[in-house]
C-alpha positions as CSV (number, residue, x, y, z in Angstrom):
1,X,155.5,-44.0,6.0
2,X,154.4,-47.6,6.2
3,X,153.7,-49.7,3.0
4,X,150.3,-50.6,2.0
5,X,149.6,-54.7,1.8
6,X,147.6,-56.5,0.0
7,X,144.8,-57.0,2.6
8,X,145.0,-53.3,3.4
9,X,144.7,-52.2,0.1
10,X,141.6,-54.2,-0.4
11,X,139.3,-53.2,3.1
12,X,141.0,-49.3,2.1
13,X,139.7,-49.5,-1.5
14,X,136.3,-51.3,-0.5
15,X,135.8,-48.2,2.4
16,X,136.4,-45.8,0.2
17,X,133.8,-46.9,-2.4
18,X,131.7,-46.9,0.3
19,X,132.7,-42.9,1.7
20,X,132.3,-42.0,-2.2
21,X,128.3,-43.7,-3.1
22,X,127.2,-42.1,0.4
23,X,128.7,-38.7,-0.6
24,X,131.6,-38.4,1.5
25,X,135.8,-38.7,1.0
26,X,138.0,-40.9,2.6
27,X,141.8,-39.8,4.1
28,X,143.6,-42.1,5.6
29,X,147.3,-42.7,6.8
30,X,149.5,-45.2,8.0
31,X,152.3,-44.2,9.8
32,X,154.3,-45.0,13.4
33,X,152.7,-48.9,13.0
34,X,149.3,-48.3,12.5
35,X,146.7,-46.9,10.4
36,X,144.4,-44.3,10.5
37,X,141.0,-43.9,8.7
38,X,138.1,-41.3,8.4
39,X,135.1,-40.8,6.6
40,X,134.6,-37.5,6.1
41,X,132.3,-35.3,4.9
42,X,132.9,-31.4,3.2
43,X,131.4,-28.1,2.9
44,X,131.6,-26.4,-0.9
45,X,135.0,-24.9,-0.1
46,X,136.4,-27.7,0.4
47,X,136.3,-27.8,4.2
48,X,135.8,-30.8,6.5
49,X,132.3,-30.0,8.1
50,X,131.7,-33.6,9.7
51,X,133.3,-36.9,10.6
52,X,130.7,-39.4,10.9
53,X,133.0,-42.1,10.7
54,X,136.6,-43.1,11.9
55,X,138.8,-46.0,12.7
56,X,142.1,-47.5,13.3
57,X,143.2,-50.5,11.2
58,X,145.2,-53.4,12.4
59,X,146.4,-55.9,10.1
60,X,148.2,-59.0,10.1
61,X,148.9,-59.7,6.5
62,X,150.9,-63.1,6.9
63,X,147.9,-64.7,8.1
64,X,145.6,-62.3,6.4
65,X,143.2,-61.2,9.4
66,X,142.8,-57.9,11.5
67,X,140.5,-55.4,13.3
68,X,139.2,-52.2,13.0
69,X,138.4,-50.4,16.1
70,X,135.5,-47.6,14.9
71,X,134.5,-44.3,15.9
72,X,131.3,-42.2,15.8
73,X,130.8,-38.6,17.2
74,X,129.4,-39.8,19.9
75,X,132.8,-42.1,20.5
76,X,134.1,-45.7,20.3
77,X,132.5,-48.5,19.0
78,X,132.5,-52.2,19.0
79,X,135.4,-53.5,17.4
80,X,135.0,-55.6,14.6
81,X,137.6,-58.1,13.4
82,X,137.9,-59.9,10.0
83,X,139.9,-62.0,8.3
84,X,140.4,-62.5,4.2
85,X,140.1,-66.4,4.3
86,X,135.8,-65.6,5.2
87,X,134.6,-63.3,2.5
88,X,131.1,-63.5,4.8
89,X,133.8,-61.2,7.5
90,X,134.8,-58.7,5.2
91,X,130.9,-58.4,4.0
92,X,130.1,-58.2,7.9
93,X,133.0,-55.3,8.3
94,X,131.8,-53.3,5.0
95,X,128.0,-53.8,6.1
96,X,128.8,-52.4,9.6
97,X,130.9,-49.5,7.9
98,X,128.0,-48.6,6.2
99,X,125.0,-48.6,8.4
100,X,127.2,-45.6,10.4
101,X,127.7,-43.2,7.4
């Protein structure tokens, strides 16, 4: 498994607060060079009843940029990119995020 940066932390930590005030949980996994995302959302049991929301994180933490590319249901999405030196990016990325759960 791949270690988490700093950059990924953050944009991880700041989607999952998102998932978590709209009532959903947040897996994720980095592994083979990339990373893996989904919002998710589950039944009582404890069983995943919908994915409204995935993606696949690229980062560049040297130079503290990347892109997400996002899924719906219906399929892919437009990527968005960001990068940590533009907070008004990272407020663009989360805001997107949002307005698909």
């Amino acid at each position: 498994m791949n270690k988490i940066g700093s950059v990924q932390q953050l944009i991880l930590s700041q989607v999952e607060k998102l998932a978590q005030n709209s009532g959903y949980d947040f897996l994720f996994e980095a592994d083979y060079g990339e990373l893996l995302g989904q919002i998710i959302e589950r039944d009582d049991s404890g069983s995943i009843t919908e994915t409204p929301f995935s993606f696949k994180l690229f980062i560049n933490e040297e130079k503290g940029t990347g892109k997400i590319i996002p899924y719906n249901p219906k399929g892919e999405l437009r990527h968005q990119e960001f990068n940590i030196q533009n907070p008004q990016t990272i407020i663009a990325l989360l805001t997107f995020i949002q307005t698909h759960l």
